[in-house]
C-alpha positions in Angstrom: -35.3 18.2 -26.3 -34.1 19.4 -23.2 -34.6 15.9 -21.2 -32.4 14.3 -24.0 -29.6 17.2 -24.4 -28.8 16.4 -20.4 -28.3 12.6 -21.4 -25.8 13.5 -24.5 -22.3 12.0 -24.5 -20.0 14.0 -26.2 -20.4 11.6 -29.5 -23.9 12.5 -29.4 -23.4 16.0 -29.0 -20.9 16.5 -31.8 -24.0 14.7 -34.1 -26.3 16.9 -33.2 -24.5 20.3 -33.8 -23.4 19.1 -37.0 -27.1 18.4 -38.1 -28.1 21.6 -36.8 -25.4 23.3 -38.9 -26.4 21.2 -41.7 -29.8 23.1 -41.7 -28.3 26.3 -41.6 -26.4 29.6 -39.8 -26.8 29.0 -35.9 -25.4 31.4 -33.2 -23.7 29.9 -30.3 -26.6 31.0 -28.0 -28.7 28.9 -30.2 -26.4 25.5 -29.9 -26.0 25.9 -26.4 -29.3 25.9 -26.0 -29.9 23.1 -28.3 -27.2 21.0 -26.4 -27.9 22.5 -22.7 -24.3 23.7 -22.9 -22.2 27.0 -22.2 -20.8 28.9 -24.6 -16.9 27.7 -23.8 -18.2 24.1 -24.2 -19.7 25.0 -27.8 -17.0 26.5 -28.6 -14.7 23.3 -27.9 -17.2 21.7 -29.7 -16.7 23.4 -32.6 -12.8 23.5 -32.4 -13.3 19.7 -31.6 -15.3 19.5 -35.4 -12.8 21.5 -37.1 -10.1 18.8 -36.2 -11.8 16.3 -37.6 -11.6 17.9 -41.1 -15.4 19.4 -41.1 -15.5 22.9 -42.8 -17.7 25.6 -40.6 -18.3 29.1 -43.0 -18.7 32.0 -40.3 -20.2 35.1 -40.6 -21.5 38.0 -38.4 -24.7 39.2 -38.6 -26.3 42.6 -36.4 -23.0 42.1 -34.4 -23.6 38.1 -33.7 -21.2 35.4 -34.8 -23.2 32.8 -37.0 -22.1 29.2 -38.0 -22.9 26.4 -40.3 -22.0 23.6 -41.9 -20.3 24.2 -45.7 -23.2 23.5 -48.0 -21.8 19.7 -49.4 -19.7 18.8 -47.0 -19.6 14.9 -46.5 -20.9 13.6 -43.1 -18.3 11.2 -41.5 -18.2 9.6 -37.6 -16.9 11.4 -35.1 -13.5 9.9 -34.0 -13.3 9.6 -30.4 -11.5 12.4 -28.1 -9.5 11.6 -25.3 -11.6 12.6 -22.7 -14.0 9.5 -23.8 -11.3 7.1 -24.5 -10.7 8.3 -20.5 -14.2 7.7 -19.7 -14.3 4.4 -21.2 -11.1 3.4 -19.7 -12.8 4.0 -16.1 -15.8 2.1 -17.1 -13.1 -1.0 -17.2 -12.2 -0.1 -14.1 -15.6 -0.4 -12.5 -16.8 -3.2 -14.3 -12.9 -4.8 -13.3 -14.9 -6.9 -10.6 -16.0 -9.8 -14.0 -12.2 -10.3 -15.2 -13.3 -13.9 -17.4 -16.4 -13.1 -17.6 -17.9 -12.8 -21.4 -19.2 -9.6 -20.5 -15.9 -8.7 -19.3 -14.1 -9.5 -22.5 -16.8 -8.0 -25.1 -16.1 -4.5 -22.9 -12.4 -5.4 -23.7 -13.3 -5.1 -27.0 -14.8 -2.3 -27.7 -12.5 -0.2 -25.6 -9.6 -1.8 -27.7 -11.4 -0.3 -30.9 -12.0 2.7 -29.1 -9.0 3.5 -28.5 -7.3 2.2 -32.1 -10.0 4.5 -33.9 -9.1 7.7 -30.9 -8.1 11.3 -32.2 -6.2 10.9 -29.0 -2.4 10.7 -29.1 0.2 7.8 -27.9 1.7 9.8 -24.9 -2.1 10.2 -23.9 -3.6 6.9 -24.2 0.3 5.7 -22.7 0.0 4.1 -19.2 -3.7 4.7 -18.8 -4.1 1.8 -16.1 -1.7 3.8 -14.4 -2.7 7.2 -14.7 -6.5 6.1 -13.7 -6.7 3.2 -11.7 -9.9 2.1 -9.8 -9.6 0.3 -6.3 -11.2 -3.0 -6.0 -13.0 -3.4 -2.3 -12.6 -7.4 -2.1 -14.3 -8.5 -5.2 -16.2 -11.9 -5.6 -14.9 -14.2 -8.6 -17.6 -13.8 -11.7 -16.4 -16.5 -13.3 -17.6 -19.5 -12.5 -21.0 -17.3 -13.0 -20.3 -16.8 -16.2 -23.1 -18.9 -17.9 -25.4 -18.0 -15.6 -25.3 -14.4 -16.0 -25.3 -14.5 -20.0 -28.7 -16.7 -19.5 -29.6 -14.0 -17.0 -28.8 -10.9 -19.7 -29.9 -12.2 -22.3 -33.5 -13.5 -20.5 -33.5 -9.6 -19.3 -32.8 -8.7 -22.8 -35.6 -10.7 -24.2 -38.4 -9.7 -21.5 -38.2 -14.0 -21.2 -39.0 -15.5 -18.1 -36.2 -18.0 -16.8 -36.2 -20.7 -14.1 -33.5 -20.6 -11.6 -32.5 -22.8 -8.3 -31.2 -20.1 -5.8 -29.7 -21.0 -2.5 -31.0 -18.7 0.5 -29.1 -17.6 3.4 -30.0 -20.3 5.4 -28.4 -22.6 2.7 -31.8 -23.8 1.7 -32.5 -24.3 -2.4 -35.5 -22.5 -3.8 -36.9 -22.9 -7.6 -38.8 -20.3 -8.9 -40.2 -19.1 -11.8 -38.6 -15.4 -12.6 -39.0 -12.6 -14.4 -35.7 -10.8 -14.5 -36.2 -7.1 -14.6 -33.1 -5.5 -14.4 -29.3 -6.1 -13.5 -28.5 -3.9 -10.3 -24.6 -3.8 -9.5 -23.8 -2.7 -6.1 -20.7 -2.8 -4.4 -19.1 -4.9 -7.1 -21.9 -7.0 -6.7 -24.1 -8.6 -8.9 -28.0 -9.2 -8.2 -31.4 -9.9 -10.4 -33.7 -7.5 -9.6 -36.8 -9.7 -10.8 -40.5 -10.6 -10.1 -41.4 -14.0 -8.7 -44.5 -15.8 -10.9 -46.5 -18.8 -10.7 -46.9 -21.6 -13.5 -50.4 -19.7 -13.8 -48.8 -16.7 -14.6 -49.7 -15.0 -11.2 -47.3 -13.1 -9.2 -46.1 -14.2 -5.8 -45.3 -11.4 -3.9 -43.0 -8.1 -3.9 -40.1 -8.1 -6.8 -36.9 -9.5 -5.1 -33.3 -9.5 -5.8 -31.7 -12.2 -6.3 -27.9 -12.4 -5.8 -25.8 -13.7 -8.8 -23.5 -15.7 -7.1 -26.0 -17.8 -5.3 -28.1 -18.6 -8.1 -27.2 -22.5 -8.7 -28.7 -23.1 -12.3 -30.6 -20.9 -14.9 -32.8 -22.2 -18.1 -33.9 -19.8 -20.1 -37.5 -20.4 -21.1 -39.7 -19.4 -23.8 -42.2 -17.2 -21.4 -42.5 -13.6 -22.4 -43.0 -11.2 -19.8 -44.1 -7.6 -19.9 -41.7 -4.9 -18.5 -44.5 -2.5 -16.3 -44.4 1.1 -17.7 -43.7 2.3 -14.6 -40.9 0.1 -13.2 -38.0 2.0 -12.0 -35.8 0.7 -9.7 -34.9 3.9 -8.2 -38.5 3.9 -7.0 -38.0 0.1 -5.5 -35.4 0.9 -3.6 -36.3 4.7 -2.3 -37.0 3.2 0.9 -34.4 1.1 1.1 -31.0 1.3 2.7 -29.1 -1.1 0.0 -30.3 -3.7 -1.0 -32.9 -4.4 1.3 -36.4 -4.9 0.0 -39.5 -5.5 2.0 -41.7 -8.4 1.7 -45.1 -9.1 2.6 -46.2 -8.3 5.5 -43.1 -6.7 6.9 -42.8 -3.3 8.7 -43.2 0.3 6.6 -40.3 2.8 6.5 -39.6 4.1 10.2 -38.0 7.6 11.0 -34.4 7.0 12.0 -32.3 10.1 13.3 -28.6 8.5 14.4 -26.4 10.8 16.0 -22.4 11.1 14.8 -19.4 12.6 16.7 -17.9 16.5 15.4 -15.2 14.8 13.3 -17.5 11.9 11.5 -20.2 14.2 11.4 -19.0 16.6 9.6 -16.7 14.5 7.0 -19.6 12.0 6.3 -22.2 15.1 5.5 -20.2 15.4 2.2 -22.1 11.9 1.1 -25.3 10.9 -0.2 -26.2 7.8 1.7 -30.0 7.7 1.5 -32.5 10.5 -1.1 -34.5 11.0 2.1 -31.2 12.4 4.4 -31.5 15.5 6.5 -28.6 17.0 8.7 -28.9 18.7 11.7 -26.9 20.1 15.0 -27.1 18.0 17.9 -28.0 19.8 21.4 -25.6 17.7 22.9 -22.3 18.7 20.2 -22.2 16.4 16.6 -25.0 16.3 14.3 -28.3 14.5 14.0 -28.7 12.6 10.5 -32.7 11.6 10.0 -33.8 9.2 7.1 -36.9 7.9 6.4 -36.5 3.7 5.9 -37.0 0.8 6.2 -35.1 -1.5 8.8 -32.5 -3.8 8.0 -29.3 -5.9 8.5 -27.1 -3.6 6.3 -28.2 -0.5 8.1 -27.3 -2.1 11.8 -23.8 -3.3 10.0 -23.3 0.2 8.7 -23.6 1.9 11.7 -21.7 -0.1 13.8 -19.0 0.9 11.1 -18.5 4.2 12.9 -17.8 2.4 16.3 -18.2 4.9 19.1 -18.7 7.7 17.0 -22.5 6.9 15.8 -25.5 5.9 18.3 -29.0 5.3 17.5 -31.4 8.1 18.7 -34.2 6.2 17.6 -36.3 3.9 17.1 -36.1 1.7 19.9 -36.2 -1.5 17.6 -33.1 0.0 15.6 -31.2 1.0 18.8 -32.6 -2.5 20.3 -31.0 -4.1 17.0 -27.2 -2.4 17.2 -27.3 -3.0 20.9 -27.8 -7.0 20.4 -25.1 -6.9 17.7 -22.5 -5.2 20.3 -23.4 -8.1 22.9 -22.8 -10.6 21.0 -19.3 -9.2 19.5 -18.4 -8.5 22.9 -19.3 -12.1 24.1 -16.6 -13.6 21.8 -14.0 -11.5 23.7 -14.9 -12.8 27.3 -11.8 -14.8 29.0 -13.5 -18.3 28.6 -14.3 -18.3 24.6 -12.1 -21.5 23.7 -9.2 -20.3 22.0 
């Protein structure tokens, strides 16, 4: 119970106090253990059922308030509160990046009925794009995905496998035979987090993501595939920085310790950029930050971010990595690069 209480939404909450109290006289020690909640959230929680109409008897027993539900009292939803009409609203905001997309337009949909059937009043729900607004950070254009990511979902969906031509990188087309695990969205970026399978049914390597907007074509096939009971992508990617995942054959997780400037230091502590982080005082002034992953492109990107404030401490490879990267942005600022 516990494990589920933490994953409650308030809707869900409200349901489960009213079946407890349909069972009989429960303290508020009782419901807040029952919902993992303190005693000023139950008690909102019961104001929040009384405005809705339901009818809660009281009495106290050996000095302890008890509650429960009026024997015969009709079960009805739970209108939504403003708080989740607020909730949903920033959901929008997030998912803002697929404007056109179908995906886009069903979450239009529901919020519009969330917000018709709110408890919440018209001066609340007035100007809401205003009052919370989310930032977009340059996002791509979803919509000329749009079929491709409805084959994707529902193939996801329906544990089917489905073939796809993807361009790589180097521009080059691959088709492969896919079995799309899970939609990761990073960045306002869409990718395939999926498992790569011969006609045989044999699985070529690593799982891989595959980014949305460079898959060319999608047909959904009639292949089932089986979703591993222990697939989690938090486990993929705990040695990861992004969305960087090994293949074959390349290098393990190294130690990385990158040391930051007093100001950045300090500010950038108040993140969570990789599970494995550790902060520490430099000898020299700053802080040290150590991480245990693996090497990649979006690391060397991110710390050139911080410009003279970062350096590598180690490894060499890393430090050799950021160093090549400074070169070669330098050489396009020497005096004889055509202008």
């Amino acid at each position: 119970m516990a494990l589920k209480a933490a994953r409650l939404t308030g809707r869900e909450r409200l349901d489960l106090l009213l079946e407890a109290l349909d069972q009989g006289w429960k303290t508020y020690r009782e419901l807040g253990l029952l919902t993992e909640k303190p005693e000023r959230t139950v008690r909102r929680d019961l104001d929040r059922l009384r405005e809705q109409g339901y009818r809660l008897e009281t009495r106290w027993e050996g000095g302890t308030k008890r509650f429960r539900l009026e024997p015969g009292s009709l079960r009805k939803p739970i209108e939504p509160g403003v708080l989740e009409v607020i909730a949903a609203n920033l959901g929008r905001g997030l998912l803002g990046f697929l404007h056109g997309t179908e995906l886009s337009d069903q979450m239009e949909g529901l919020f519009a009925q969330l917000r018709a059937h709110s408890r919440a009043t018209e001066r609340q729900l007035r100007d809401l794009e205003r009052k919370f607004w989310f930032m977009p950070d340059a996002p791509r254009d979803y919509r000329r995905c749009d079929d491709h990511l409805n084959d994707l979902v529902t193939c996801i969906l329906a544990q089917r496998c489905a073939d796809i031509s993807y361009r790589t990188r180097d521009r080059n087309s691959e088709e492969l035979l896919v079995e799309p695990y899970t939609l990761v969205i990073r960045r306002e970026c869409l990718y395939v987090l999926g498992q790569v399978r011969s006609p045989g049914g044999e699985h070529i390597g690593r799982p891989r993501p595959f980014d949305v907007t460079r898959i060319i074509k999608v047909r959904r096939t009639r292949l089932d595939f089986v979703l591993p009971d222990d697939w989690e992508p938090s486990v993929v990617f705990s040695e990861s920085f992004g969305m960087f995942i090994p293949r074959d054959g390349e290098p393990p997780a190294a130690s990385v310790r990158i040391w930051f400037a007093p100001p950045v230091g300090k500010i950038i502590q108040e993140r969570l950029w990789h599970p494995s982080q550790q902060w520490s005082v430099a000898p020299q002034g700053g802080w040290h930050l150590d991480m245990k992953i693996r090497l990649c492109p979006e690391l060397v990107h991110w710390i050139l971010g911080f410009g003279s404030q970062a350096r590598v401490v180690r490894p060499r490879a890393l430090e050799a990595d950021v160093r090549k990267e400074l070169h070669d942005a330098l050489e396009l600022y020497q005096p004889e690069w055509p202008k």
